[in-house]
N, C-alpha and C positions, 0 to 999 in steps of 0.2 A: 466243420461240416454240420451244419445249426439247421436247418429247416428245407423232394422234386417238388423246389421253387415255391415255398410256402405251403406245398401239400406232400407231396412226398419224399423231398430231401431227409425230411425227419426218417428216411430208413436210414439214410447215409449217417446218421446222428453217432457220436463216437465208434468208427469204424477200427476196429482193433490195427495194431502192430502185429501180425501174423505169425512171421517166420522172420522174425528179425535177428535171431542170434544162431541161424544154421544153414545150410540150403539141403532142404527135403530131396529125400533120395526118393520117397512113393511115390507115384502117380496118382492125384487125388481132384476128384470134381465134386463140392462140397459147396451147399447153399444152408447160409446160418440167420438164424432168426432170434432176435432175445428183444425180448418187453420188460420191462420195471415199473409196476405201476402203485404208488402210493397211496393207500384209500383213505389216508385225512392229510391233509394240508395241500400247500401248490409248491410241485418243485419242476425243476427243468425236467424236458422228454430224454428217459435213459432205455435208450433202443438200439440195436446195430442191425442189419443187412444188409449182407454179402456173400459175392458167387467168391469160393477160392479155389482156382486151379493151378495145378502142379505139372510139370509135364519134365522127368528125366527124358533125357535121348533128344531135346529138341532142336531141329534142324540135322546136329548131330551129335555124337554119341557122349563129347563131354560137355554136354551146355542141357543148363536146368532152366526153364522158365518159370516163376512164380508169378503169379497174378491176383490179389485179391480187390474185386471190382464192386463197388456200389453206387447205386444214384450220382451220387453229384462228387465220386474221390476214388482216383486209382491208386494203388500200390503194389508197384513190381518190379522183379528182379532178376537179371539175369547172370544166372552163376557160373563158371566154368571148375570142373571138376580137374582136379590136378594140376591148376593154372600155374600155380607158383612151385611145383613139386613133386612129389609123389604123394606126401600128403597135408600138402595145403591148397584149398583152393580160394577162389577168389569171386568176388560179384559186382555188379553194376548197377542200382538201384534207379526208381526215377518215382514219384509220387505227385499227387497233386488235388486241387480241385476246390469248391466251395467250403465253406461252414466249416474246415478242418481244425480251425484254430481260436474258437471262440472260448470264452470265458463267463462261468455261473458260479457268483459270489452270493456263498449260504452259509450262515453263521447265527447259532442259535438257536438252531431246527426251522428258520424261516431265510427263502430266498428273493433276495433284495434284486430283483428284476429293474432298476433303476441304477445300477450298479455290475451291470451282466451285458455284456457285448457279444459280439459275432466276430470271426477273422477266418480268411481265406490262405492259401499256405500253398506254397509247392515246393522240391527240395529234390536234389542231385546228392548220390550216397554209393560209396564202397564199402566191400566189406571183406576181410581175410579171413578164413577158417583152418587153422591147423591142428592137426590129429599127435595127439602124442605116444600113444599107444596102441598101433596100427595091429590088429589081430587079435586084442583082447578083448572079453566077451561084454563090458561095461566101456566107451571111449571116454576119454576123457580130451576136450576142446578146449586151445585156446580162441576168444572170439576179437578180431577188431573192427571198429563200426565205425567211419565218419560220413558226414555228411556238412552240405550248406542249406540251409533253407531260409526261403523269404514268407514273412508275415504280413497281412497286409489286415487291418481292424475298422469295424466300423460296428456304429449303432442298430439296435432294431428296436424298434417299435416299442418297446417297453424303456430303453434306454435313458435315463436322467439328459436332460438338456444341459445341466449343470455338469455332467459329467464328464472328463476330459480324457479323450481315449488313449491306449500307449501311441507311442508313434508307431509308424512303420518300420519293421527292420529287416537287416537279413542277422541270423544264429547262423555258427560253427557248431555242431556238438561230436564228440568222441567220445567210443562206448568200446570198453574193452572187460573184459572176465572172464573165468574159467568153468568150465561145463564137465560136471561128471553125469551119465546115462542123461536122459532127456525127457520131455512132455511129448505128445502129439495133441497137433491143433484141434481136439475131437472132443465131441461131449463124452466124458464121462468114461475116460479108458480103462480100459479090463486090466490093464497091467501096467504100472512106468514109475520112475525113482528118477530122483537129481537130485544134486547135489550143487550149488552153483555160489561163487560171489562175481559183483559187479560192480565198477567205476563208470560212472558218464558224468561229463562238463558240457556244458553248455554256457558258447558266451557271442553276445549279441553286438552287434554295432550301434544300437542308439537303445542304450538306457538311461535312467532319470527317474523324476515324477512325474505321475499321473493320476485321476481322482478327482476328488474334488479339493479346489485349491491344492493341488500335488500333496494330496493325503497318505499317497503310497508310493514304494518303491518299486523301480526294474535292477534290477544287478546286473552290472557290466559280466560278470561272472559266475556261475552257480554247480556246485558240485553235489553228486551225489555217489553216498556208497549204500549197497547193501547184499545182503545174502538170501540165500534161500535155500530149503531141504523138502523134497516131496515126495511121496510113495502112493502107488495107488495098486489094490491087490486085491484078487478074484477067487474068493473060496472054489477050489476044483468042484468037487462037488455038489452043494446047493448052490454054486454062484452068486453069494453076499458078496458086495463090493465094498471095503474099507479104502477111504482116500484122507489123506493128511498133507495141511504143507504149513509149516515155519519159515514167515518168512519176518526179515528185520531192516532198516536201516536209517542212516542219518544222512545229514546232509551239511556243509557249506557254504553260506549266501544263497541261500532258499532264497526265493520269491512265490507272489501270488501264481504265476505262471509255470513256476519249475517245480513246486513244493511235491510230495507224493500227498495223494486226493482218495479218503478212503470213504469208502458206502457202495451200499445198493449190491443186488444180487444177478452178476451177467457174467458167468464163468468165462466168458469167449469175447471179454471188453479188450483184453489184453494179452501179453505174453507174461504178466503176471498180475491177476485180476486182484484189486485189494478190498475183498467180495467182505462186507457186513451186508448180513440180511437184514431186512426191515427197515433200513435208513435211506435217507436218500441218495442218488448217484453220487460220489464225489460230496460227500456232506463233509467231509474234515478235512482240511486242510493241517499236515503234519508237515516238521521237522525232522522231526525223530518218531519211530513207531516201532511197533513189535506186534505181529498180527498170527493169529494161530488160525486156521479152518480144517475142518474135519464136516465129514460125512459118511452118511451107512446107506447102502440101497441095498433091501432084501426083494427077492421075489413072490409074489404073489397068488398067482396062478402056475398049473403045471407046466405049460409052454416057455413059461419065464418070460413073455409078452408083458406084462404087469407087474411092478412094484413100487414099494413105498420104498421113498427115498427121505432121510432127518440128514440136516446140517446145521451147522453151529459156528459160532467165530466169536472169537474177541480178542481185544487191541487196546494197548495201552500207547495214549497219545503226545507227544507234545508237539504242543499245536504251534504254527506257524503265528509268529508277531502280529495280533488285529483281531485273529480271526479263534482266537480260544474260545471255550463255554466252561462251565463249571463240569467238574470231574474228570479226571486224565484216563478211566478206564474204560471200556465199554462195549458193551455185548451184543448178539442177535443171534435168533434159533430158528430154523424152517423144517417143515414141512411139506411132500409132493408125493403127486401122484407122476412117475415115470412107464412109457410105452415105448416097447422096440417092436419093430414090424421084422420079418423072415428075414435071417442075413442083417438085419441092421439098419438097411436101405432108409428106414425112417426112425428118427428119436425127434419123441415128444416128451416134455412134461410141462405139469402146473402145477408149481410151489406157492404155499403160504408165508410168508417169513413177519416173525414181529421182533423187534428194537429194542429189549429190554430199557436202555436206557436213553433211548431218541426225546430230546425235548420239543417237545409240540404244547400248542397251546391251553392245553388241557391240561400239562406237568407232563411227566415222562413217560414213554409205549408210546410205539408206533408200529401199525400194519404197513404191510405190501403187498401186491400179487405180482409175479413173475410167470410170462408164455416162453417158452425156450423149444427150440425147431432144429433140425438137423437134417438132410437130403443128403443122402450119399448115391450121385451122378451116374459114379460109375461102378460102383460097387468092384471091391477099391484096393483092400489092403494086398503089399504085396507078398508072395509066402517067403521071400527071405531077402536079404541086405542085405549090402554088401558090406564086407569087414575092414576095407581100406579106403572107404569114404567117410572124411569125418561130415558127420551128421549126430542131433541130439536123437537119434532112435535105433543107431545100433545095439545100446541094451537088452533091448527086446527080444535078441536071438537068443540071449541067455534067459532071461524074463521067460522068456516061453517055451525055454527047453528045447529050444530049435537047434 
């Protein structure tokens, strides 16, 4: 999803995986907004926006609709609550649209825009969710996720003449792992803990080489595992927010295409953002990683409308075949100023973030500014869950003493 038609498609610009490993029991109407902007060098535009709505009960009483909609790519799902059981349910996915599937090849703290394509993508997807622990105050989910989707690639404008694009194909991928408590899709929650590992393959019908004179590989086959552990928690009192998440993994016949892609600061890129501050989008290309982030937001003022928000990250890499730089560890630290409006209805902030160890051509450090936005529709949350839907947010009853 690469550039509305050269002007503002770039909202649609990596449009997150939303709710890809649950189906949301809330009812939720949520317009998300995130900027990354680098103030030296030229890297690709690292932007998403989108409307995402939720709607339990729709049409009737066991069918959830998701919908997360941008410019120029849809992604939605339609779930049925109980489909398979009492507690397993099931979903029906469909996605699609321009620029979903491009490719920006940066290596060395500079992006080789001669070597960076555009691709188009749409894809058919089920998905099973079963509860193993129906009534207890934390669920714990099995998840399974397949789909087929077609890719279709082409040049833009910056594109090497020389450059030989992948073919077209269609991918298979299967995503299955297990969920303890869960995330909500929200900037910045008051409360939430997982605990999760995960398996997905991914395998294509026309791989080879491609490049120049077929410099690089596609893998008929590509696997990846990894975990993850995250807590986020709301002093009762003064309302300091502490968030953490550990997350780790390797992979299988990596490719440029399947490897995990770590940079840039857009908590809301993914269903799990591989967030350094101060580097660019997707500036590493890994094999293997190990990624810590942490953050503090204190309040400010007495209303609690205001505060300073400090984050930090770092990630030991091993870089995918091509695509290494010198040093396997590396860091970034931010700074913001965070605003909530009455009830929540709006979260803004503007972070600073710099690179400890970002190569630019100056030698190492690198800035960023980051705009991050949040609209809550319908003002939203709902005051309780149900205990026999698995979903990643019935934690929360106990999380919040409910």
């Amino acid at each position: 999803m690469r550039r509305v038609y050269r002007d503002l498609s770039w909202l649609a610009v990596l449009l997150p995986v939303m709710a890809g490993a649950q189906i949301d029991p809330v009812k939720r109407d949520l317009i998300q907004f995130g900027y990354n902007q680098p103030t030296e060098g030229k890297a690709p535009l690292a932007a998403y926006a989108y409307y995402y709505h939720n709607q339990p009960d729709f049409l009737r009483t066991n069918l959830t609709l998701r919908l997360a909609l941008a410019p120029t790519y849809i992604d939605s799902e339609f779930g049925f609550n109980h489909g398979l059981g009492p507690n397993t349910d099931f979903a029906l996915g469909l996605a699609g649209g321009g620029f979903a599937d491009g490719y920006n090849e940066i290596r060395n703290g500079k992006w080789l825009e001669g070597q960076s394509f555009d691709g188009n993508g749409a894809e058919i997807n089920g998905s099973v969710y079963h509860l193993f622990n129906p009534g207890d105050m934390i669920p714990l989910n099995w998840v399974f996720h397949t789909g087929a989707r077609g890719s279709f690639y082409q040049a833009n404008d910056k594109t090497s003449p020389a450059f030989e694009l992948p073919d077209d194909m269609a991918e298979f991928n299967v995503r299955t792992g297990l969920r303890y408590g869960g995330m909500e899709p929200t900037l910045f929650p008051d409360l939430a803990m997982e605990l999760a590992v995960w398996y997905e393959s991914e395998i294509r019908t026309s791989a080879g080489s491609y490049g120049f004179n077929g410099d690089r590989e596609l893998e008929t086959a590509s696997h990846l595992f990894w975990a993850s552990a995250a807590l986020s928690y709301t002093l009762p009192e003064s309302k300091q927010n502490i968030f953490a998440r550990l997350i780790a993994g390797t992979s299988v016949n990596a490719d440029r295409l399947s490897a995990y892609r770590l940079g840039g600061f857009l908590p809301l890129i993914a269903e799990y953002p591989l967030s350094l501050p101060g580097y660019y989008f997707q500036e590493f290309s890994a094999r293997q990683f190990v990624l810590l982030n942490a953050s503090y937001t204190v309040p400010i003022a007495p209303n609690e409308r205001w505060n300073l928000e400090f984050n930090g990250a770092t990630a030991g890499i091993n870089y995918l075949s091509g695509t290494a730089q010198a040093g396997n560890w590396v860091s970034g630290v931010g700074a913001g100023l965070l605003y909530r409006s009455p009830s929540d209805r709006y979260k803004v902030i503007l972070n600073y973030a710099y690179g400890i160890d970002a190569i630019r051509s100056d030698g190492r450090g690198a800035s960023s500014i980051t705009v991050l936005l949040q609209v809550d529709l319908g003002k939203m949350h709902s005051k309780d869950f149900s205990q026999t839907q698995p979903n990643r947010w019935q934690g929360w009853n106990w999380l919040l003493g409910r």
